[in-house]
Backbone as ProteinMPNN parsed JSONL, in Angstrom:
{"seq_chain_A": "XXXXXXXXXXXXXXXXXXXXXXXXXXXXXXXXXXXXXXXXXXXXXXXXXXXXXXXXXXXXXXXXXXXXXXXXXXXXXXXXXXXXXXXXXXXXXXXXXXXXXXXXXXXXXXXXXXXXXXXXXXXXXXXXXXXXXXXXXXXXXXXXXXXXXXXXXXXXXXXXX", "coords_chain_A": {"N_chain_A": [[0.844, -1.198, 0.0], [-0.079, 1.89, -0.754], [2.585, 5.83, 0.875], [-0.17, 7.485, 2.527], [-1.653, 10.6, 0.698], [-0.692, 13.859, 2.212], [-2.332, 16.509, 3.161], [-3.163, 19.546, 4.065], [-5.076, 22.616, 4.833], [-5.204, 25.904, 5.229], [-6.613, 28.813, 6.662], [-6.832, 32.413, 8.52], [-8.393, 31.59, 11.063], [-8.681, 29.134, 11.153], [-11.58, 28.053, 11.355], [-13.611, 28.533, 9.854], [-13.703, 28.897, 6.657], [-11.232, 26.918, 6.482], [-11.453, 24.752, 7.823], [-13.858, 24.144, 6.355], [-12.985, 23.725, 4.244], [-11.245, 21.031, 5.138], [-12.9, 19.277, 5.532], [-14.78, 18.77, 3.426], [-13.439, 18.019, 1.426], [-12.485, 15.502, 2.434], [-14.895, 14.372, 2.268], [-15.863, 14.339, -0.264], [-13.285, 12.496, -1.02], [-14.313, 10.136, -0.212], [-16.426, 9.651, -0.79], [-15.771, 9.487, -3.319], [-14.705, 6.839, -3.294], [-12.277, 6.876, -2.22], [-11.205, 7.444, 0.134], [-8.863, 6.2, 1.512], [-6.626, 7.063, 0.549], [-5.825, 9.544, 1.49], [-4.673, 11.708, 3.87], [-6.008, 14.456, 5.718], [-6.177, 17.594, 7.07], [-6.585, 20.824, 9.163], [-5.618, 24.066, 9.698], [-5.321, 27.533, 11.297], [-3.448, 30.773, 10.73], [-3.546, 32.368, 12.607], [-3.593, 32.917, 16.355], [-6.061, 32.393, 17.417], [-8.321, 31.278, 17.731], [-7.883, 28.627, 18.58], [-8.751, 25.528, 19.508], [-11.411, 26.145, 19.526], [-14.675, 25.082, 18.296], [-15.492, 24.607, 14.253], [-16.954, 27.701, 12.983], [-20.765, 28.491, 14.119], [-22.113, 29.15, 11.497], [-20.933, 28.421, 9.55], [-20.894, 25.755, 9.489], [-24.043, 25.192, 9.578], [-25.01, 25.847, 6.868], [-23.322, 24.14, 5.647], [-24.833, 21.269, 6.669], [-27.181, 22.147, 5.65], [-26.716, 21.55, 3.084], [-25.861, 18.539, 3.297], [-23.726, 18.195, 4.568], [-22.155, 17.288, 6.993], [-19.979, 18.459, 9.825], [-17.021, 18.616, 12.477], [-14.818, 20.015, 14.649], [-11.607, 21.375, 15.641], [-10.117, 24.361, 16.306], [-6.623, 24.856, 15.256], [-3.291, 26.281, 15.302], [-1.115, 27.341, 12.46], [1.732, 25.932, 12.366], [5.299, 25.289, 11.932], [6.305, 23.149, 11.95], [4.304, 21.997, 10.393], [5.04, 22.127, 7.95], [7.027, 19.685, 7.21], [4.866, 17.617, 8.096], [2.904, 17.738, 6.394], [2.152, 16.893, 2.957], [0.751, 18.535, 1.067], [0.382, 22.283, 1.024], [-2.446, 24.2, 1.343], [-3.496, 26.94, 1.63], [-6.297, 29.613, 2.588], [-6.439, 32.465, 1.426], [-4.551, 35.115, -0.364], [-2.985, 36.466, 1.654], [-3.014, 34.855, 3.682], [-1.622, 32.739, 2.286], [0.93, 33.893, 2.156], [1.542, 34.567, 4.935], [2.142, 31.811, 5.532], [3.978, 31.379, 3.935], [5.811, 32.787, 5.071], [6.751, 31.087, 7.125], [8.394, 29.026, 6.143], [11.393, 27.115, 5.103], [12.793, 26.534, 3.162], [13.389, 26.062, -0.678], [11.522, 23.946, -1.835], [9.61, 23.366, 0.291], [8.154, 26.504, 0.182], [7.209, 24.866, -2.76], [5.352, 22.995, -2.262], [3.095, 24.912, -1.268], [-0.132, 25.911, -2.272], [-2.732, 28.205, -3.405], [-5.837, 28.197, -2.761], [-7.792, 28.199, -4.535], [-6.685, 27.935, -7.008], [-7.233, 26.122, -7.951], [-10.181, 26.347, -8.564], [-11.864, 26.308, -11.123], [-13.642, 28.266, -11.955], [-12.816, 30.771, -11.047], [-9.532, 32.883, -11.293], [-6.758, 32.182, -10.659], [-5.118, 33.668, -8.936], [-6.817, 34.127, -7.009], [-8.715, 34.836, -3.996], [-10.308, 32.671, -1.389], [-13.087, 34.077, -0.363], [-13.749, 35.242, 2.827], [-16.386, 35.043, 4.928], [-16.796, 35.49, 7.664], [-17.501, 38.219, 8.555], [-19.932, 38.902, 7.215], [-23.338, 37.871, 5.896], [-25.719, 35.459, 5.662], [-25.082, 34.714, 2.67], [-23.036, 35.17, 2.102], [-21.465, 32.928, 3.407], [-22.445, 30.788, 2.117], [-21.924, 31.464, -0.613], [-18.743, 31.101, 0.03], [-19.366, 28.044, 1.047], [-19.768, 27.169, -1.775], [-17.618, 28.103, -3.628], [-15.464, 26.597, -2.621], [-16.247, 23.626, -2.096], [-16.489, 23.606, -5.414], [-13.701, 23.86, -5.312], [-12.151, 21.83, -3.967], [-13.015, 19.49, -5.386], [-11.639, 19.657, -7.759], [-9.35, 19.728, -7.154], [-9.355, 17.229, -6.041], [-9.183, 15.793, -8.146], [-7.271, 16.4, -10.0], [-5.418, 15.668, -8.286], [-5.897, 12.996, -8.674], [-5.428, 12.635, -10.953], [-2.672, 13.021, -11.066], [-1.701, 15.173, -11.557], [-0.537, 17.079, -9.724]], "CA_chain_A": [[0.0, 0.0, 0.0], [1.204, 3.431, -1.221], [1.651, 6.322, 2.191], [-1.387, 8.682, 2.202], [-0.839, 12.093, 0.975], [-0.877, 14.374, 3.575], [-2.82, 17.612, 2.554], [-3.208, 20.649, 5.291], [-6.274, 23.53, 4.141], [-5.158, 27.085, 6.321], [-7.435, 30.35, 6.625], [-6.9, 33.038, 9.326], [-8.643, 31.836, 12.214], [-8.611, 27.841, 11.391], [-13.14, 28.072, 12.499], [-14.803, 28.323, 8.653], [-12.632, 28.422, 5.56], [-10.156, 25.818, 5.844], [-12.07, 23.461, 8.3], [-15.101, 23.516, 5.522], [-12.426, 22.633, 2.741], [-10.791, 20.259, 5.261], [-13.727, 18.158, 5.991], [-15.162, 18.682, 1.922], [-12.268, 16.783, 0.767], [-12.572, 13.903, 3.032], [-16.185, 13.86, 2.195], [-14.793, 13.56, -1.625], [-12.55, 11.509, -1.248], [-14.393, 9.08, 0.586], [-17.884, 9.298, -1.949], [-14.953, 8.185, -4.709], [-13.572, 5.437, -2.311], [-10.157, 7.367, -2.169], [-10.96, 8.137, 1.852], [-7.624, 5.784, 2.013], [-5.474, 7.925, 0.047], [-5.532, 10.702, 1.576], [-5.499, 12.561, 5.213], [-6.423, 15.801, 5.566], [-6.384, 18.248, 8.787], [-6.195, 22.281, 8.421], [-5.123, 25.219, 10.621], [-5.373, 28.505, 10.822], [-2.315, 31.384, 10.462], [-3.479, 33.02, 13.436], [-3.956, 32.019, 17.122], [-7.349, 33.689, 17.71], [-9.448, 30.284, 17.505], [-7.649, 27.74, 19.253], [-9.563, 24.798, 20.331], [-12.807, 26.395, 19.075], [-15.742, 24.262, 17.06], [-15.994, 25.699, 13.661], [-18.054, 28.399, 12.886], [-22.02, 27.552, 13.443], [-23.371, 29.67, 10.561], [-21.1, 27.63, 7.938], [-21.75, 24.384, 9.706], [-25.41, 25.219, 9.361], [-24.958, 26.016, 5.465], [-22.839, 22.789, 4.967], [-25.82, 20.784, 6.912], [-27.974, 21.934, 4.871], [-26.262, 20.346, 1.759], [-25.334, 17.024, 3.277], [-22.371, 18.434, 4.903], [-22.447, 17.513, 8.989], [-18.345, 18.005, 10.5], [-16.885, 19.191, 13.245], [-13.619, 19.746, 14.619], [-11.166, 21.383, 16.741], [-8.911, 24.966, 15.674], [-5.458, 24.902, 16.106], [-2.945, 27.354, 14.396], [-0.114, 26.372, 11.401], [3.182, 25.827, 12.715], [6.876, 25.361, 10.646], [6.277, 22.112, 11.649], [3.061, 21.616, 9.204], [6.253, 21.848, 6.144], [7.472, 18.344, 7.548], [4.041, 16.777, 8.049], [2.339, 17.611, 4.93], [2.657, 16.99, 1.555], [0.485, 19.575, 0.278], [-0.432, 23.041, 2.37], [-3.251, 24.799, 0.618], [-4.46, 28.312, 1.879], [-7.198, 29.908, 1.349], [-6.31, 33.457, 0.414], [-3.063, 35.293, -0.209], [-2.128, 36.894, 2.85], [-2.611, 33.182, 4.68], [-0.302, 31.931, 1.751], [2.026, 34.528, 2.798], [1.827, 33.898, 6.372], [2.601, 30.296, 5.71], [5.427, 31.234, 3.597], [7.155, 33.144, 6.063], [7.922, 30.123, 7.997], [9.348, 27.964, 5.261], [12.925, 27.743, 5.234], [13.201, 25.735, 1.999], [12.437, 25.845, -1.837], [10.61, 22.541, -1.802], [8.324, 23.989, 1.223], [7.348, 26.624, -0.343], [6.605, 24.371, -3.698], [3.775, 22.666, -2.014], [2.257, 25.729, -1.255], [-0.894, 26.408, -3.616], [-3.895, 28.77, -2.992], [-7.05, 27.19, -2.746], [-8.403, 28.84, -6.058], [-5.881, 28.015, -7.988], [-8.326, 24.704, -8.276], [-11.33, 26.586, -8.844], [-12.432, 26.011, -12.783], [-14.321, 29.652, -12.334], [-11.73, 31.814, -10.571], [-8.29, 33.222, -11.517], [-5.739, 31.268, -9.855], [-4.924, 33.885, -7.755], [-8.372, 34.96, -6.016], [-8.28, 34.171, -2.672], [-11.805, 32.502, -0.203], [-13.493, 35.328, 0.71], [-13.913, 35.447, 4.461], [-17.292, 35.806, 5.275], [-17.119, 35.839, 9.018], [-18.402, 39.608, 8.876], [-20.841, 38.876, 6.087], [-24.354, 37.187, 6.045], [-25.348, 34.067, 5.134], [-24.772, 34.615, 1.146], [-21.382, 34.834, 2.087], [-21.611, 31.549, 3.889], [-23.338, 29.729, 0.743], [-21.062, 31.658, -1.711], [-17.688, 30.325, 0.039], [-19.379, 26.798, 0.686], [-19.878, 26.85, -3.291], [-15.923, 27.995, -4.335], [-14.889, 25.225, -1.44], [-16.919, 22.381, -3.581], [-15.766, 23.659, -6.373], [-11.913, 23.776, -5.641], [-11.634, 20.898, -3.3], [-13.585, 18.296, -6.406], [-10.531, 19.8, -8.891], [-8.066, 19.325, -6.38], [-8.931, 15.7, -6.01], [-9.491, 15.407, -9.516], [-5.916, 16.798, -10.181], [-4.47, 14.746, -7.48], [-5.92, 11.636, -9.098], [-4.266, 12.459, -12.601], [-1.156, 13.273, -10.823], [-1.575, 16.81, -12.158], [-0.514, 17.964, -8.731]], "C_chain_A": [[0.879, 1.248, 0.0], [0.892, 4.457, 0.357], [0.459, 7.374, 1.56], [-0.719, 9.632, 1.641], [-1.948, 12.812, 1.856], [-1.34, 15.882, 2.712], [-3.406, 18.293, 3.871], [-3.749, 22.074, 4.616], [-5.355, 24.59, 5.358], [-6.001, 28.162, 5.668], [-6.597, 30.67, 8.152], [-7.133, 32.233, 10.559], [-9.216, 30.02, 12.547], [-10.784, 27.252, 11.948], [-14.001, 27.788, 11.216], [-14.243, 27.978, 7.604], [-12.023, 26.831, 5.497], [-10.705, 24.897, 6.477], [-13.116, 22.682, 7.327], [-14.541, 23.028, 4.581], [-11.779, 21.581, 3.362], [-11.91, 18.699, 5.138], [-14.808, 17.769, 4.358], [-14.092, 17.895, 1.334], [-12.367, 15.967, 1.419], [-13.773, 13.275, 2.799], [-16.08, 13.743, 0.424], [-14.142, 12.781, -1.877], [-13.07, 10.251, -1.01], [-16.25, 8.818, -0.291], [-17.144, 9.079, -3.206], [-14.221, 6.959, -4.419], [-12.359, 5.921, -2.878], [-9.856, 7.947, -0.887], [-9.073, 7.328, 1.815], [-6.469, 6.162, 1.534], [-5.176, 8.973, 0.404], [-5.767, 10.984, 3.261], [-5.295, 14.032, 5.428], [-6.253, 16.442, 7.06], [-6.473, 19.906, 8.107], [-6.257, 22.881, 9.738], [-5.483, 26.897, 10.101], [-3.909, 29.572, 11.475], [-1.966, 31.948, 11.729], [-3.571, 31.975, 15.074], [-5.505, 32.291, 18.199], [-8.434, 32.724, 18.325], [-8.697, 28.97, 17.96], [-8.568, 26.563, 20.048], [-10.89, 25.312, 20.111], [-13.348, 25.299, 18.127], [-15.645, 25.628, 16.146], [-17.033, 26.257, 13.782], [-19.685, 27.863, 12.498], [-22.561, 27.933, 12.11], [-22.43, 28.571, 9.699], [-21.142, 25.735, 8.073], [-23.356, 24.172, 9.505], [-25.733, 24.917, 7.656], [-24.138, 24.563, 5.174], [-23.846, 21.573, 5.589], [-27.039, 20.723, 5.831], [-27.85, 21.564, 3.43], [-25.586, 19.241, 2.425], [-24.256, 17.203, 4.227], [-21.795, 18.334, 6.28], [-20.608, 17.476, 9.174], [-18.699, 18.839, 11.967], [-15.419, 19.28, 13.437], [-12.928, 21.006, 15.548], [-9.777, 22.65, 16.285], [-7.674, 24.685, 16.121], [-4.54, 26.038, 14.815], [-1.548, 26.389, 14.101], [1.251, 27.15, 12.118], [4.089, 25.532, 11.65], [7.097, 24.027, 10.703], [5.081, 21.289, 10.943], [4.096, 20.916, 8.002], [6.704, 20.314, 6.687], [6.366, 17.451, 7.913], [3.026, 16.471, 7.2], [2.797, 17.589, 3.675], [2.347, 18.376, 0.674], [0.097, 20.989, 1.067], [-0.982, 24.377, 1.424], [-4.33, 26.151, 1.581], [-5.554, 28.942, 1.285], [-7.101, 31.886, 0.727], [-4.255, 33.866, 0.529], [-2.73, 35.576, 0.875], [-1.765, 35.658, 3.557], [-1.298, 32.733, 3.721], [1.345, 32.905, 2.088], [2.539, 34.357, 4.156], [2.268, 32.806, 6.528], [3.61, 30.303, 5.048], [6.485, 31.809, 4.161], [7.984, 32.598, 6.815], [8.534, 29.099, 7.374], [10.399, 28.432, 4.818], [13.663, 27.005, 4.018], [12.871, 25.941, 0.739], [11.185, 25.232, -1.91], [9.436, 22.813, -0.69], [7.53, 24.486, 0.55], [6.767, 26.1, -1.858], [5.839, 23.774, -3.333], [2.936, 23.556, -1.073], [1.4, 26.376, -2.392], [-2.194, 27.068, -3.042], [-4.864, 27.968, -3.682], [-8.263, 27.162, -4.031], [-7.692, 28.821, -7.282], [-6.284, 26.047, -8.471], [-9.522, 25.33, -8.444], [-11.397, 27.144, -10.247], [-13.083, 27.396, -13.2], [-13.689, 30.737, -11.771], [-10.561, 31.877, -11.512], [-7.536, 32.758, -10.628], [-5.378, 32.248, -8.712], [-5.994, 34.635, -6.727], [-7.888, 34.233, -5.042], [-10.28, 33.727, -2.668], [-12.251, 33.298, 0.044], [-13.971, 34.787, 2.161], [-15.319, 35.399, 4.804], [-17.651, 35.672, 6.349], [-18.13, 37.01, 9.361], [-19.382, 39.694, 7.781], [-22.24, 38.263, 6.623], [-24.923, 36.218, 5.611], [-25.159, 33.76, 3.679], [-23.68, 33.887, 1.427], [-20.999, 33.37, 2.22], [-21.333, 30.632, 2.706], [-22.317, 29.91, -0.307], [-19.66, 30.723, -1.335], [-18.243, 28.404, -0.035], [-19.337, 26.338, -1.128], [-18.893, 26.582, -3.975], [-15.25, 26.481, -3.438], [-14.987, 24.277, -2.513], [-16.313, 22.213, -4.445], [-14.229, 22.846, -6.675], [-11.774, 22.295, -4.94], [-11.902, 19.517, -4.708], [-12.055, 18.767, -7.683], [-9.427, 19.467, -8.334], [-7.887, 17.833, -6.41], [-8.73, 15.158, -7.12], [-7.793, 15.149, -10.49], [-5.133, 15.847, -9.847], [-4.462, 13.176, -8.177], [-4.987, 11.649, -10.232], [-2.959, 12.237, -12.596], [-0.55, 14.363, -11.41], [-0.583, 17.689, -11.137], [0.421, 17.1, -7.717]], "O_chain_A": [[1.976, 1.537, 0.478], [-0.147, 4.356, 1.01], [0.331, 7.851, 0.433], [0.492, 9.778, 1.81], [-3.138, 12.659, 2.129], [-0.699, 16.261, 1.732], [-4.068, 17.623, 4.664], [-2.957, 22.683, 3.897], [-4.866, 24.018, 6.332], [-6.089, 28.375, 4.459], [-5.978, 29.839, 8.816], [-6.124, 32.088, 11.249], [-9.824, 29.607, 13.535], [-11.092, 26.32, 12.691], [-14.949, 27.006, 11.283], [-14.159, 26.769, 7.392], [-12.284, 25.906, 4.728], [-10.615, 23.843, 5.848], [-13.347, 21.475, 7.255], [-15.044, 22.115, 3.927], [-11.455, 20.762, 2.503], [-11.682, 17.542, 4.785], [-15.435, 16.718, 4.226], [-14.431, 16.947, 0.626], [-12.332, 15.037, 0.614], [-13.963, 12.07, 2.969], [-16.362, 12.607, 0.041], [-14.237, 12.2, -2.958], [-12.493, 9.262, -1.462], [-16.967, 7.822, -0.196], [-17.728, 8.541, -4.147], [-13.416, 6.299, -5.076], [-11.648, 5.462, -3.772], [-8.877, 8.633, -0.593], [-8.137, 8.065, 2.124], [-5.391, 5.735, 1.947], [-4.278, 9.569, -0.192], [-6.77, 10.6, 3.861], [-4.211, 14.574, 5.21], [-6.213, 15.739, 8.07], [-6.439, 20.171, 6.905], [-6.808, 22.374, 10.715], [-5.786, 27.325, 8.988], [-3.364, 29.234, 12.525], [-0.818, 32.114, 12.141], [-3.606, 30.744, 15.091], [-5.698, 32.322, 19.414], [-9.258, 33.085, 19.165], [-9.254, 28.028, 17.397], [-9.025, 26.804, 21.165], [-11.683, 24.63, 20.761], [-12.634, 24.705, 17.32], [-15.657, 26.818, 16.459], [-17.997, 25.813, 14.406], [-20.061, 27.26, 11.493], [-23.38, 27.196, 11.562], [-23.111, 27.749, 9.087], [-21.318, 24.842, 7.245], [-23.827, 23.054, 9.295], [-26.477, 24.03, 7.237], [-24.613, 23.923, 4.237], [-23.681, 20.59, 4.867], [-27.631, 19.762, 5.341], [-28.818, 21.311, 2.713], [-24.48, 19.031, 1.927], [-23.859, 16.154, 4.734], [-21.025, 19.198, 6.701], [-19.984, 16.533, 8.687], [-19.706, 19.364, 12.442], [-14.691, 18.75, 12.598], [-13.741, 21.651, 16.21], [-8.663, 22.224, 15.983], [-7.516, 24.29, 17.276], [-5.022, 26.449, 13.759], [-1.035, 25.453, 14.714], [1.604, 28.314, 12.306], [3.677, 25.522, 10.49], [7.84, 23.487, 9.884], [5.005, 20.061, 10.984], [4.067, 19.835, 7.414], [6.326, 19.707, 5.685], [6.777, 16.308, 8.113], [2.385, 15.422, 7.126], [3.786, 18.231, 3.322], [3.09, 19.051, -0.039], [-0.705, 20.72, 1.962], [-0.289, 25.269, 0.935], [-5.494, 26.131, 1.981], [-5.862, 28.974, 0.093], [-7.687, 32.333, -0.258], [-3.276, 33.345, 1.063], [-1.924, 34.751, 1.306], [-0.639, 35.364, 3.958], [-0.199, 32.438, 4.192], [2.501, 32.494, 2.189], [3.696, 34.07, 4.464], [2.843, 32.56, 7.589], [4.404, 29.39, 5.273], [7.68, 31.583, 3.972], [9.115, 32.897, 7.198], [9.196, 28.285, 8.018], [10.626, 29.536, 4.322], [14.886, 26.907, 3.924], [11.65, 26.093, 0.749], [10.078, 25.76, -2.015], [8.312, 22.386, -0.955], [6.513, 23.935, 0.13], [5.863, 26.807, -2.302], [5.015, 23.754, -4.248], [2.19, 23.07, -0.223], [1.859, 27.133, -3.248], [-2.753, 26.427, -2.152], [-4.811, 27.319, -4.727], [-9.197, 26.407, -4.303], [-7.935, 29.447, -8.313], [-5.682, 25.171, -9.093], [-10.3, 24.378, -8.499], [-11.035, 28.29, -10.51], [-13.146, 27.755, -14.376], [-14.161, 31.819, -12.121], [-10.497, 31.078, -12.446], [-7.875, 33.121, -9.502], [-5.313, 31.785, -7.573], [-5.816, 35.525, -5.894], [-7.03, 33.35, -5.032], [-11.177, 34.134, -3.406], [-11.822, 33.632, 1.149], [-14.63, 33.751, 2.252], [-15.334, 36.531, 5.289], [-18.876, 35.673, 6.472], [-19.134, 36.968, 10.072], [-19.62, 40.856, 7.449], [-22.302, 38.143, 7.847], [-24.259, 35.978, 4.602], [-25.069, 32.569, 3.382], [-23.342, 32.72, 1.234], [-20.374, 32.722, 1.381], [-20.339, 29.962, 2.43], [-21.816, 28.949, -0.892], [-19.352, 29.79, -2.076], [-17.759, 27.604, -0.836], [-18.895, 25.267, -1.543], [-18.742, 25.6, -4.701], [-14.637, 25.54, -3.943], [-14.241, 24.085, -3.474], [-15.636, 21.211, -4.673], [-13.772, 22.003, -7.447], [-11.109, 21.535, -5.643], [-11.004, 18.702, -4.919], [-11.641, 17.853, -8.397], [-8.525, 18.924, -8.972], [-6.848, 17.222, -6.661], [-8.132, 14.085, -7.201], [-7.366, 14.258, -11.225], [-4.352, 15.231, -10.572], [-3.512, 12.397, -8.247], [-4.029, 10.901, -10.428], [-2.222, 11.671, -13.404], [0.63, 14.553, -11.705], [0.025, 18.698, -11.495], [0.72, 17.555, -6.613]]}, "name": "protein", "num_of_chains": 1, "seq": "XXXXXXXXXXXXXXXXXXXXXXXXXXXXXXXXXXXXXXXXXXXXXXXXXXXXXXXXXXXXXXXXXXXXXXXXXXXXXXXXXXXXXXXXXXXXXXXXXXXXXXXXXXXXXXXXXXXXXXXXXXXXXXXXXXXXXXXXXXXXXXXXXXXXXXXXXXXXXXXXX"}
């Protein structure tokens, strides 16, 4: 058996963003029977949300498409670059924040923004945030999530990525 790859989602505050693309890819992977190829976790840049459940409004919005998780913030350390294969942010500043602590080429080469898998964005859009938004926002990021995480795996299968 081949090892997993190791794939690590970051936003800001580790509570909506990257938990909803962490737990959307495992729920992909695992409705193409490829849960055993892959493990997933995600963080966030900051340390604001520690040990928090994600956010209820976009647990509510991923409920109401099928989508039940849960899970547990914690913030991205320099030791993420040595436990993942892939570490996928979701806008620029996070990919900046996560490249400040890589001390290698090869680090930052498996750093890719999270839209740079989404089929209807420009590679470099970032997630929008919508903590301070209302539930569009919510619905809109669960939508790009979907999106990018189904190209990501899609990718990963080809060996695009």
């Amino acid at each position: 058996m081949t090892e997993k790859k190791r794939i690590l989602f970051v936003c800001l505050g580790n509570i909506v963003r990257s938990p909803l693309a962490e737990n959307m890819f495992r729920h992909l992977a695992a409705q193409a029977g490829l849960a055993d190829k892959y493990e997933v976790d995600s963080a966030g840049t900051a340390a604001y949300h520690i040990g928090e459940e994600p956010d209820a409004r976009m647990r509510e919005v991923a409920a109401a498409r099928g989508l039940v998780y849960t899970g547990s913030g914690r913030q991205f350390t320099a030791q993420d670059f040595k436990d993942f294969d892939l570490i996928v942010p979701m806008d620029g500043t996070n990919k900046a924040d996560v490249l400040r602590l890589a001390e290698r080429d090869d680090q930052r080469a498996r750093v890719h923004l999270m839209r740079e898998f989404d089929p209807l964005a420009d590679p470099t859009d970032g997630v929008p945030d919508p903590y301070y938004d209302g539930m569009d926002g919510f619905r809109e990021v669960y939508d790009i999530v979907e999106r990018s995480a189904r190209e990501l795996l899609r990718q990963l299968e080809q060996g695009m990525i």
